[in-house]
N, C-alpha and C positions, 0 to 999 in steps of 0.2 A: 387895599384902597383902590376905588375903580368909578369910572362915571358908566352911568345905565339911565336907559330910561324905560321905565313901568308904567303900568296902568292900574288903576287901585278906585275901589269903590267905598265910601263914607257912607257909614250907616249910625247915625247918633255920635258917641265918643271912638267906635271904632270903624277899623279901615279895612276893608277886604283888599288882599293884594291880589294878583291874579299873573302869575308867568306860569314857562311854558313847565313849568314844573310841579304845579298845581297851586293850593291856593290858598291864602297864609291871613292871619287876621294880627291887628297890631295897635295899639295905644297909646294914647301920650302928646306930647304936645309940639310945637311947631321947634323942629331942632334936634326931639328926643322924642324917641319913641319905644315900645318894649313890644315883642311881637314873637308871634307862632307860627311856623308853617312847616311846607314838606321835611325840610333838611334840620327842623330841630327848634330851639328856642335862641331869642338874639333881642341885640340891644342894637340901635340903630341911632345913629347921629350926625349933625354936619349944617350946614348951611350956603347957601352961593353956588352950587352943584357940587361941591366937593362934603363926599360924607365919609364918614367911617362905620363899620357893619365887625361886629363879635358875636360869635356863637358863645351860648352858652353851655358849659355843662348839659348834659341830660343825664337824667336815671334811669333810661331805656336804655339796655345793651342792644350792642352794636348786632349783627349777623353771627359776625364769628364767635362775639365773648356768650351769647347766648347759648342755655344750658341744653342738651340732647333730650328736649321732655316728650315722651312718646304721647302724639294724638289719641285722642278718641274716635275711631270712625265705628260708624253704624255697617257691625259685619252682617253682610246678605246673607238670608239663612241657603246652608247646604244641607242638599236629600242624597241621603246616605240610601244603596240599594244595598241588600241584604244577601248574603251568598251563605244559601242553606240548604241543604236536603231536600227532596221531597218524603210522602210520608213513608216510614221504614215498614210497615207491613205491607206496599206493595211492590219493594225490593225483593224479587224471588224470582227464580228460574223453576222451570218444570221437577228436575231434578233435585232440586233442594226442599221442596214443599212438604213431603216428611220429615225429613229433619226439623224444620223451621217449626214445626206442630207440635213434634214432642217437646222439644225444648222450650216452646210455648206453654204448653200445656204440663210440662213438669214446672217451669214457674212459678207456675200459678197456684202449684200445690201448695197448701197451709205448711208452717213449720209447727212443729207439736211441743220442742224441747223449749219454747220459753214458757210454755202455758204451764209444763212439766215443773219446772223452776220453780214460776211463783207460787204455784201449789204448795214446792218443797218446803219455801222460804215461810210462805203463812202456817207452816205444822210446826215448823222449829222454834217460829216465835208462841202461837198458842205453846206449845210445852213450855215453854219458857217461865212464860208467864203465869201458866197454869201450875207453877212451882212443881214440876214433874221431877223426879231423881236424874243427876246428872247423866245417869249411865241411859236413859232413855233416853235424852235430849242428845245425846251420840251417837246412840243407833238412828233416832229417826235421820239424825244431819245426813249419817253415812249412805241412807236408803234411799236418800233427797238426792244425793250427787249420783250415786249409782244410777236411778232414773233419769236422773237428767243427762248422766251421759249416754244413758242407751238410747232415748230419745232422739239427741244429738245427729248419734249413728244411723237411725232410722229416718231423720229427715235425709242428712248425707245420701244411704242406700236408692231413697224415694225419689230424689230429684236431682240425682247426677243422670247427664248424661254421657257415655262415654264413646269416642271415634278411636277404634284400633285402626293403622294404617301398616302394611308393609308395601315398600314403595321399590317399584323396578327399577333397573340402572339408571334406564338414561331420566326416568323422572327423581328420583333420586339425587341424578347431575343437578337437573332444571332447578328443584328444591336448595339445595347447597347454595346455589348461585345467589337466588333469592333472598334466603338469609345473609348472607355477605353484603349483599345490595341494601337491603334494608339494616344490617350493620351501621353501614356507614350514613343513612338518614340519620339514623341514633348519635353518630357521632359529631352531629353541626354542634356548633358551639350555643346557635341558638334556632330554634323551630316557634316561627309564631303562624298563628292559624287569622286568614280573612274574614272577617264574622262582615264588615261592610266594605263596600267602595265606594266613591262620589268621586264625579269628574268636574273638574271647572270649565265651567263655559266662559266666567267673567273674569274678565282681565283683573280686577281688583281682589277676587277671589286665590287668586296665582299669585298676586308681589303680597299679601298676608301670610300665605303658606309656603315662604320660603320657595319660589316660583315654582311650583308643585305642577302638574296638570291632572291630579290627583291624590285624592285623600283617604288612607284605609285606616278601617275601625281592625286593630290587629290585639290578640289575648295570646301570652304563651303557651305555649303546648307541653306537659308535664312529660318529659321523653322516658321516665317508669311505666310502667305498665306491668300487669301481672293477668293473669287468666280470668274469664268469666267465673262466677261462684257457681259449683256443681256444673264444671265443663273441664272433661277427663278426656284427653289426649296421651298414645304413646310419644308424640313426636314431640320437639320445642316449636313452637307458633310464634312466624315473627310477624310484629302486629305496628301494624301503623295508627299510632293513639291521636288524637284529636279533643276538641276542647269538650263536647257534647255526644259525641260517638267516634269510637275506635274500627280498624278494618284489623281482622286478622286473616292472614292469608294462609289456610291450608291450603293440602297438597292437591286439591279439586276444587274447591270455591274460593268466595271472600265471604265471610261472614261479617258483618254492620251490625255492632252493638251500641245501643243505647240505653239509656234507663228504661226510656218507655215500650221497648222491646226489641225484638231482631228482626235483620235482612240478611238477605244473601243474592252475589254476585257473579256470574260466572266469568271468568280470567279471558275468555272471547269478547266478553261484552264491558268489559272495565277498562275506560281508560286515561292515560297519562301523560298529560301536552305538560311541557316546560318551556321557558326563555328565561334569560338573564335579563334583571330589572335593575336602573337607577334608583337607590330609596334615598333619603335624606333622612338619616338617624341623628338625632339630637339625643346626649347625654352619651352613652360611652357608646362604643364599635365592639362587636362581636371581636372577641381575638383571632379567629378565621378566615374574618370576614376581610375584602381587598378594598381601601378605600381609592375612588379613580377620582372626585373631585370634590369640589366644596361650595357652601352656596352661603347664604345667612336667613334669618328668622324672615324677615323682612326683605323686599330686591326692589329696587327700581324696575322702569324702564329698560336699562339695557342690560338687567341682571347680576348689576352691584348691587354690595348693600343701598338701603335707606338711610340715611343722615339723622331725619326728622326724627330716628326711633330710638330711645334709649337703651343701652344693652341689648346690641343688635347683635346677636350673638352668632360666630361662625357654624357652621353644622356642615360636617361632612356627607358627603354622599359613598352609597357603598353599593357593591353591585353583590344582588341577591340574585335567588333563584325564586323564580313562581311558577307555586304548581297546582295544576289544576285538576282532582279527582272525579269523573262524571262515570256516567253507564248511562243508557235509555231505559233503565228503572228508576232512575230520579236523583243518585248519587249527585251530589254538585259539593263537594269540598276545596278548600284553596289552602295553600299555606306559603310562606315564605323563607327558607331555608338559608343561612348564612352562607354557605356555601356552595360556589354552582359544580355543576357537572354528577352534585348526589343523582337528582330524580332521573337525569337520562338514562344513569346505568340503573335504578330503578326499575325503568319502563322498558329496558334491555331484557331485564331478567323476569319481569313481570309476560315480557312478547315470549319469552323460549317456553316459560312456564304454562302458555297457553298453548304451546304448537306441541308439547309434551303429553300435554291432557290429548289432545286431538287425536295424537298418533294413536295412545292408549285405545282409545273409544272406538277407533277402526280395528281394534284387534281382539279388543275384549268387550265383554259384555258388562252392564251396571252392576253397581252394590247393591247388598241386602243386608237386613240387619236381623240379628237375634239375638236373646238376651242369657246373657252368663250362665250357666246351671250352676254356681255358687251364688253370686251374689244377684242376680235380675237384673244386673244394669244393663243398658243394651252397649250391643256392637255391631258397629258397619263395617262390611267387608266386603273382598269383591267374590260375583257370584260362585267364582269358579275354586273358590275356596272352600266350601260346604268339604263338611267330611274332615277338614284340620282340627288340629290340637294346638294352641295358642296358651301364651299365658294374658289372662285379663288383669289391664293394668291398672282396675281398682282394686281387687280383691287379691294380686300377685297370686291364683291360683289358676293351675290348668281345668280350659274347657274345652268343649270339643262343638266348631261350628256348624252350621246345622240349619235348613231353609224351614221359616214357617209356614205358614199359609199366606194369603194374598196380604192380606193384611197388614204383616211384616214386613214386605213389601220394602224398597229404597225404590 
């Protein structure tokens, strides 16, 4: 109970009130009246200056009893750039550009043993059906498979290509090292590859995405990997796989396999920038991986959560590795590694791997290739080898190397 005095405007049966707290409308008759304003609904009464004033009830919750309902807002769209290759046929160095031909160019060769097949398959059903005696309809099957595996063979023979390598000490060191290094990329707990980034420019952009100052479109990386089809190596090839194209690193190049064909990169011209990144992983944490802080879905202002947003959920942050694959033949791959300090010893062994080649090249002269006297697959070897006896390690039989004409050529 309290004496005031107001200001209040009559409009027909009702009465606009007007303080400093905005501006209420009310009904009723001299003594009693029933009324609406800023602080709620109320029943007003009294007479002589002395009144009495009750709030009523309301069905509007209060600030704090009101439920966590997440907004609707109108997300700005974000431009996602694209972190991709250039085109892989014109990934080549001088030195590779035979190689990259044949292999091309064997390819490309037809396979004969499926045509073989269904030939076989359409003769066994005619006999079949043509009610031929059983003991035909076994030999033609058994003549059917036999073709077809010698086919098989013959695609095999036609379009492997094979790199014999024996490798000198100290490149031999550099090699060792390399695999050990790339060892341990294979061993993150998890490898995802950068297919986009987007940065945020807008402030509203950042408290949506868990105060982000970027956004990556990220695909796991299948850390299997096995050999090109009809690609014969003495050596094991440890290979850096990727979502779209794989690097495998022999003991002289990078070869860049794709579906839609090959590149190759010289170990001078390849290279491998790293740093440790904040990421904000929602849903589990790598078991590897170091988490250094935490953030939520949604942040304010001063990078608490949001209040307004329901299931605002905590998300740690973990500190990754990013790394960046490029050459000035168009390479541009990225990936994100759960673990840091893999790619520097990577790019360690990737640098000695290059200063190994180098040494080599000031003391010897290039490879050449020529092809099996068993089986015609070919083999590259270095020049100064001509005249050895090798075992080829498609046909596990001894040959004896041998320069052909220009042509032959490495």
């Amino acid at each position: 109970m309290g004496f005031y005095i107001r200001k209040s405007v009559s409009v027909g049966p009702f009465r606009f009130n007007l303080s400093k707290s905005g501006i209420g409308v009310s009904t009723g008759i001299k003594g009693f009246r029933i009324g609406s304003g800023p602080r709620g609904n109320y029943v007003h009464m009294g007479r002589g200056g002395v009144y009495f004033r009750q709030t009523l009830p309301s069905t509007r919750k209060t600030t704090d009893e009101r439920e966590n309902i997440e907004p609707e807002f109108s997300t700005s769209e974000i431009e996602f750039q694209a972190i991709e290759s250039g085109d892989i046929r014109k990934m080549t160095d001088s030195s590779s550009t035979a190689l990259l031909e044949e292999i091309s160019s064997k390819a490309n060769l037809p396979r004969i043993w499926p045509w073989v097949l269904g030939i076989g398959i359409t003769l066994i059903i005619f006999c079949v059906r043509g009610g031929a005696p059983l003991w035909i309809c076994g030999c033609v099957a058994v003549l059917c498979a036999a073709a077809s595996a010698w086919a098989l063979h013959a695609d095999t023979m036609r379009k492997t290509v094979v790199l014999f390598y024996e490798l000198e000490p100290h490149i031999e060191d550099a090699y060792r090292s390399l695999h050990a290094a790339v060892d341990l990329w294979h061993g993150c707990s998890q490898i995802g590859q950068v297919m986009a980034i987007a940065s945020f420019t807008d402030a509203y952009d950042r408290k949506m995405n868990a105060g982000a100052s970027s956004l990556s479109k990220l695909k796991r990386v299948n850390r299997r990997s096995s050999p090109p089809a009809y690609f014969k190596c003495n050596l094991s090839i440890p290979v850096l796989p990727g979502v779209e194209r794989s690097l495998y690193l022999l003991p002289d190049r990078i070869l860049v396999w794709e579906n839609g064909g090959i590149g190759s990169v010289g170990f001078e011209d390849f290279e491998l920038r790293c740093h440790n990144k904040r990421v904000a992983v929602p849903g589990g944490v790598p078991s590897d991986a170091v988490i250094v802080d935490k953030t939520w879905r949604y942040v304010n202002k001063k990078g608490g959560p949001d209040k307004r947003f329901k299931d605002n959920e905590e998300i740690p942050i973990v500190l990754y590795e990013e790394v960046s694959l490029t050459s000035k033949t168009g390479l541009n791959e990225m990936f994100y590694l759960s673990r840091t300090a893999i790619a520097t010893t990577v790019r360690e062994a990737v640098q000695r791997m290059a200063a190994a080649i180098k040494e080599r090249e000031e003391t010897q002269s290039d490879f050449i290739k020529c092809p099996c006297m068993n089986c015609d697959v070919t083999i590259e070897f270095p020049r100064h080898w001509v005249g050895r006896t090798v075992v080829c390690p498609r046909c596990e039989m001894e040959t004896v190397l041998f320069k052909r004409d220009n042509r032959g050529d490495g």
